[in-house]
C-alpha positions as CSV (number, residue, x, y, z in Angstrom):
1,X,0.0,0.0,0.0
2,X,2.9,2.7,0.7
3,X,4.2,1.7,-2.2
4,X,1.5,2.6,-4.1
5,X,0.9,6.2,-1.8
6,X,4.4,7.1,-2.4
7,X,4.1,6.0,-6.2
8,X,1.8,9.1,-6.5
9,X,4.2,11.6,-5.0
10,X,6.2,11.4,-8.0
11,X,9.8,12.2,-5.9
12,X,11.9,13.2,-9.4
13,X,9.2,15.3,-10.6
14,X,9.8,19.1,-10.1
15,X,8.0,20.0,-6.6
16,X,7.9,23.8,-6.7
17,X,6.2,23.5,-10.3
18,X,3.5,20.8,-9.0
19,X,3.1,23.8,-5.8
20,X,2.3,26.6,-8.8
21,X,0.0,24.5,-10.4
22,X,-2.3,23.9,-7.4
23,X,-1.9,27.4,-6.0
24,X,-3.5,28.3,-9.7
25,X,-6.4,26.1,-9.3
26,X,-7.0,27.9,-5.6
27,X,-6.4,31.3,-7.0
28,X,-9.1,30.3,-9.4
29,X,-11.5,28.8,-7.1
30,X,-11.0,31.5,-4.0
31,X,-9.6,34.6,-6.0
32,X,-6.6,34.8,-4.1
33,X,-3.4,33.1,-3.4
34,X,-3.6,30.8,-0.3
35,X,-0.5,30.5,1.8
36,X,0.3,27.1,3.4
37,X,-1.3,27.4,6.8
38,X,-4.6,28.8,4.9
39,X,-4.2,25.5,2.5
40,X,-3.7,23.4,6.1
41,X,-6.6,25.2,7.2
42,X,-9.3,24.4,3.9
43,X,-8.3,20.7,4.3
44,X,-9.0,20.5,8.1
45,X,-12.3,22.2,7.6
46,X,-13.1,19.7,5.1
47,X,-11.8,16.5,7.1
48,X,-13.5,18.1,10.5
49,X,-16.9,18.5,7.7
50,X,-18.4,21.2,9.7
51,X,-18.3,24.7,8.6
52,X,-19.3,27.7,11.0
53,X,-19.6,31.1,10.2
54,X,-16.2,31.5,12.3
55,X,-13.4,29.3,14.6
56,X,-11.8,30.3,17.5
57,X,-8.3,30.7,17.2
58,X,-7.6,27.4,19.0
59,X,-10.2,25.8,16.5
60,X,-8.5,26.9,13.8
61,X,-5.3,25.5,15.4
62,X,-7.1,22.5,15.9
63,X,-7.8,22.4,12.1
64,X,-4.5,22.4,11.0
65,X,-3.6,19.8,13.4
66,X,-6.3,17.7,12.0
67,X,-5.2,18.3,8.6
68,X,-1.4,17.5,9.1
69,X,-2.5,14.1,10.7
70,X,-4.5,13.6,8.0
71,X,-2.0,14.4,5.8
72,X,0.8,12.2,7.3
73,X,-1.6,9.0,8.0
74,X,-1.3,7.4,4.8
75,X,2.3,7.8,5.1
76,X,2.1,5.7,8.6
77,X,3.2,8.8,10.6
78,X,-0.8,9.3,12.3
79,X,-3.9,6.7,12.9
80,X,-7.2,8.1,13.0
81,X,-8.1,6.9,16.7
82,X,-11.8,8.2,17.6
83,X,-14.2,11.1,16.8
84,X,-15.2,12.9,20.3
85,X,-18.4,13.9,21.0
86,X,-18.6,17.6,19.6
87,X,-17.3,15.5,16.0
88,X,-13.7,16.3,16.5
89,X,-11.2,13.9,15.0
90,X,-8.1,12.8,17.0
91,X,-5.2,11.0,15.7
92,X,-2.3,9.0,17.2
93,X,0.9,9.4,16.6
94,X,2.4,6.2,15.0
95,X,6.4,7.0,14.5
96,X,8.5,10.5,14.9
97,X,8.6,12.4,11.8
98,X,12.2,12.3,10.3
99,X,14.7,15.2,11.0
100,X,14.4,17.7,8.9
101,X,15.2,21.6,8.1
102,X,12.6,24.1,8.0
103,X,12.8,23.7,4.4
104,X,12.2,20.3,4.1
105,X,9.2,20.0,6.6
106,X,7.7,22.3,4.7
107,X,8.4,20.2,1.4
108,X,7.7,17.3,3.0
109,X,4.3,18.8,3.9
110,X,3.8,20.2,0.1
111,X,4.2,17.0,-0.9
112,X,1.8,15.4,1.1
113,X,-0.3,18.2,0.0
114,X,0.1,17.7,-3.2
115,X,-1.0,13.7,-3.1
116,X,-4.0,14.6,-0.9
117,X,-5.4,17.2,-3.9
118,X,-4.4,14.4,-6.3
119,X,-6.5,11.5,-4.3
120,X,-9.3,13.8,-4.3
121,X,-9.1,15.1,-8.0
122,X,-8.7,18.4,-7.5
């Protein structure tokens, strides 16, 4: 199965291009350029699958941290462990994320990014 996953990242493939190309599709779709908290952000809203006129700043935190688990689970980093009772999904961490440079977290994260829009043909 990670075989598969890690198939679609597409590792020799020019990463800042792939970036551009979904920034475009969100510049077309909001009307302006999302940075990558606010992409963090649109997929935790859509993995929490409640949408309120506004979150708290510790919801939006909470958002983000939903959508990095559910970013990093099909990687084996995160399992999905239980949905509380307000229908807030929490995640367990599976195995420390490698050691990496600000840099390559956040390419690392792109990436993951990146195969999330792809799974869900966007």
């Amino acid at each position: 199965m990670l075989s598969r996953i890690f198939a679609h990242m597409q590792p020799n493939d020019d990463l800042q291009q792939r970036w551009w190309n979904i920034e475009a599709k969100l510049v077309e779709r909001f009307g302006k350029k999302p940075d990558l908290e606010s992409i963090l952000f649109l997929i935790g809203v859509q993995k929490f699958g409640k949408i309120k006129g506004k979150f708290t700043k510790e919801q939006k935190q909470d958002l983000i941290h939903i959508a990095i688990c559910s970013l990093l689970e099909p990687s084996g980093y995160f399992e999905f462990e239980k949905t509380d009772n307000e229908g807030w999904p929490h995640f367990r961490p599976l195995k420390s994320m490698p050691n990496m440079n600000a840099i390559e977290q956040e390419n690392f994260l792109k990436d993951h990014i990146l195969l999330y829009f792809q799974q869900h043909d966007f």
